[in-house]
C-alpha positions as CSV (number, residue, x, y, z in Angstrom):
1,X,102.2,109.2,93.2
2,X,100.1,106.5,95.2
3,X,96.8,107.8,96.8
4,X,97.5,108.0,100.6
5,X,94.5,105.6,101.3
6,X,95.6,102.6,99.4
7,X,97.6,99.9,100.8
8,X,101.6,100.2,101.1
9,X,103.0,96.9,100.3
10,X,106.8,96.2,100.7
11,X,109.2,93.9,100.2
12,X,112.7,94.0,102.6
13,X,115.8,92.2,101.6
14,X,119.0,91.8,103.5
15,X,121.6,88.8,104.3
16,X,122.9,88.1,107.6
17,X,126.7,87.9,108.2
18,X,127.9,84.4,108.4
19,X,126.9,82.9,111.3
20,X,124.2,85.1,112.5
21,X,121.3,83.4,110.2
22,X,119.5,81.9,113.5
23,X,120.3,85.0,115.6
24,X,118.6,87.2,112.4
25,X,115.8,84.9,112.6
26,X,115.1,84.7,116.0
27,X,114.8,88.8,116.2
28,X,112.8,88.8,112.9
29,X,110.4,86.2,114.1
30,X,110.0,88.0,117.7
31,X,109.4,91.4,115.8
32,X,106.6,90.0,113.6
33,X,104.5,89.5,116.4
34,X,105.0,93.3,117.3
35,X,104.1,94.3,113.8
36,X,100.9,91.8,113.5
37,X,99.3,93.3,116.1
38,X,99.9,96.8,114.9
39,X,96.8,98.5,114.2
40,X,97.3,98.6,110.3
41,X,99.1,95.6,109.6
42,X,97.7,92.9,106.9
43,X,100.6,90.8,107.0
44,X,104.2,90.6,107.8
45,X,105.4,87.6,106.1
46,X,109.3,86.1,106.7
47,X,111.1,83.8,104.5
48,X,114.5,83.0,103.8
49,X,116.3,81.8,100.1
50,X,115.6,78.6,99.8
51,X,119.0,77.5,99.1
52,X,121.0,80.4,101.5
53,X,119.8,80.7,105.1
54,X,121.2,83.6,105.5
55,X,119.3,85.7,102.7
56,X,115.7,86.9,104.5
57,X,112.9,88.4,102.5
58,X,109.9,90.7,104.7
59,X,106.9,91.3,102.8
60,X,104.9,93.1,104.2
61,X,101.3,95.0,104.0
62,X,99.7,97.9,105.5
63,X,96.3,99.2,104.8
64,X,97.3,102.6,104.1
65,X,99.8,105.2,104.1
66,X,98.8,106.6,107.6
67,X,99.4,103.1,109.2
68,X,102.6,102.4,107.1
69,X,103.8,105.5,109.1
70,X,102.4,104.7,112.1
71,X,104.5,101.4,111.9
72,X,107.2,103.4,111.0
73,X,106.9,105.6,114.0
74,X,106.8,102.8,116.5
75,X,109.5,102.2,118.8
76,X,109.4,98.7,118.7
77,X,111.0,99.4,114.7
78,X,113.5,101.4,116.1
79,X,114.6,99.0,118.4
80,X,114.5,96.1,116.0
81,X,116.6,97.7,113.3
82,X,119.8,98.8,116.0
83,X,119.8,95.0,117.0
84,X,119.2,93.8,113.1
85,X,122.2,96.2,112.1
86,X,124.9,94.8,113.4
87,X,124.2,91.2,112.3
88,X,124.0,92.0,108.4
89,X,125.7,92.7,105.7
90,X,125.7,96.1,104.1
91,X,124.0,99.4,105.5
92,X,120.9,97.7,105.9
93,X,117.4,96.3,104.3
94,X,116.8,97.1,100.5
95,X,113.4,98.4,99.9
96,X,111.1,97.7,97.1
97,X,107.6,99.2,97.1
98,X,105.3,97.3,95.0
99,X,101.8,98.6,93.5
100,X,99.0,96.4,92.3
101,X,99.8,96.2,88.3
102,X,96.6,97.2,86.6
């Protein structure tokens, strides 16, 4: 089990439906200006597949479990994800925590 106090780093996958990639982009890039200047945040990083505009990969850091929940809490997240639902494919973003490897 992590220790609460070190950082929570993430990486979110998801594909937009066809046809939506510059709508999905434009509410990702206006919501990672939210989460950047969340207390907590150490980056919030967007990028797409390089050869499939429509496949997006967040990664994203926060210093610690306490503002990973915080950011989780927010309602500018809750917000974000029912206009980011509709526009992809499947029930939503895949999750992957990651840990520093030793």
């Amino acid at each position: 089990m992590p220790d609460s106090a070190d950082p929570v780093t993430l990486i979110a996958t998801f594909r937009a439906q066809q046809g939506q990639g510059s709508t999905v982009m434009s509410l990702i890039s206006a919501y990672g200006e939210v989460v950047r200047a969340e207390p907590g945040n150490i980056f919030f990083d967007i990028y797409t597949d390089r050869d499939d505009s429509h496949a997006f990969v967040i990664i994203e850091r926060y210093q610690n479990h306490d503002a990973f929940q915080q950011h989780l809490g927010g309602a500018a997240g809750a917000e974000f994800n029912s206009h980011l639902g509709p526009l992809i494919e499947g029930d939503g973003s895949e999750l992957q925590f990651l840990r520093m490897a030793p």
